[in-house]
N, C-alpha and C positions, 0 to 999 in steps of 0.2 A: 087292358093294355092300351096305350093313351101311343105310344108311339116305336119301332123298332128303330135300331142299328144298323143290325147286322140281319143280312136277309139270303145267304146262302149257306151251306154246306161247303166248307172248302174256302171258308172267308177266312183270311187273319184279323187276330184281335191283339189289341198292346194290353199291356196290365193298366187297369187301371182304366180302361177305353169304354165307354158308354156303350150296352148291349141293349138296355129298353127301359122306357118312361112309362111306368105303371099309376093306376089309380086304386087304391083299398079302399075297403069306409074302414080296414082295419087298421091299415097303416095308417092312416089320415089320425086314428084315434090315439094310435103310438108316437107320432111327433106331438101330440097334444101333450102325450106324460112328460116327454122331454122338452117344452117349452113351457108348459104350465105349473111351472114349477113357483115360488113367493118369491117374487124378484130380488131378496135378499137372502136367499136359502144358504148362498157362501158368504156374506158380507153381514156383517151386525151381528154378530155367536150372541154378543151380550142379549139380545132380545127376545132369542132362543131359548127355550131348556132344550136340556140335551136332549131328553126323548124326543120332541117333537122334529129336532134338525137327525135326527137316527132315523125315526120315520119318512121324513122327507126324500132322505141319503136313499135308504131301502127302495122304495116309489120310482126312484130317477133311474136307479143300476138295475130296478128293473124294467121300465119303460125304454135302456138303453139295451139292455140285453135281448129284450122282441125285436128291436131294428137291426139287431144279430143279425138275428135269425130268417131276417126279410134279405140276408147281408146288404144291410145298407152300412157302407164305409164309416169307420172312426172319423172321416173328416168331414164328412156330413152330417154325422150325428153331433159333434162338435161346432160347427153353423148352424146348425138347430139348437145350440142353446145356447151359442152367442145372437142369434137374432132372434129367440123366442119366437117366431113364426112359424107355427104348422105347415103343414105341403101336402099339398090336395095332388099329386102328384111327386114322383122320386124316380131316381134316374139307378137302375142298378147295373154297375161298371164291374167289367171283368177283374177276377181275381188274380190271374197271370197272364203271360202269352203263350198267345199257341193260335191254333185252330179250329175253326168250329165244326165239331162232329155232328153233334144231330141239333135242329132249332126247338123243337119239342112243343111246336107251336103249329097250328091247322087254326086256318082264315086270316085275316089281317089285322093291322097294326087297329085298334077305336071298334074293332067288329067283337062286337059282345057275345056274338054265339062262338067266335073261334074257341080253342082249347087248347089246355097243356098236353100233350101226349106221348 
């Protein structure tokens, strides 16, 4: 965890509002699937065969399906493959509003020993 938001119990959050800036080597490896894609993967079919842009197709919806699962937003994942730039860091923002029941976090924001709990 590279940085928090939200740092109580009893904090409001807006949909959509920045909860914490994390670091993976795993995420880091899943903007890679979603930016390392052949810079022409939707542009130029003709230089294509179709297996190889199917394979490609397959690769991306599933490099975009793990940033799911990290929920990193459709509109992030979407700037990730309009800037082809990986992110050694990602910011994962609330899915509604409300308020925050438990942090599920012991130590602080950059403290490597803290923990989810």
């Amino acid at each position: 965890m590279d940085k928090l938001f939200v740092f109580s119990r009893g904090e409001p959050v807006e949909k959509d509002g920045p909860l914490v800036r994390i670091y993976s080597p795993d995420l880091l490896t899943n903007t890679k699937g979603v930016c390392g894609r052949p810079a022409d993967a939707g542009c130029g079919a003709d230089q294509w065969e179709q297996r190889d842009k199917e394979s490609t197709e397959r690769l991306l919806e599933s490099a975009r399906q793990r940033l799911r699962l990290w929920n990193i937003g459709e509109a992030q994942i979407a700037e990730l493959e309009k800037t082809r730039k990986p992110q050694e860091l990602m910011t994962l923002h609330s899915p509604f509003k409300g308020i925050v029941q438990n942090l599920g976090w012991t130590g602080t924001a950059g403290d490597a020993r803290g923990s989810f709990g």
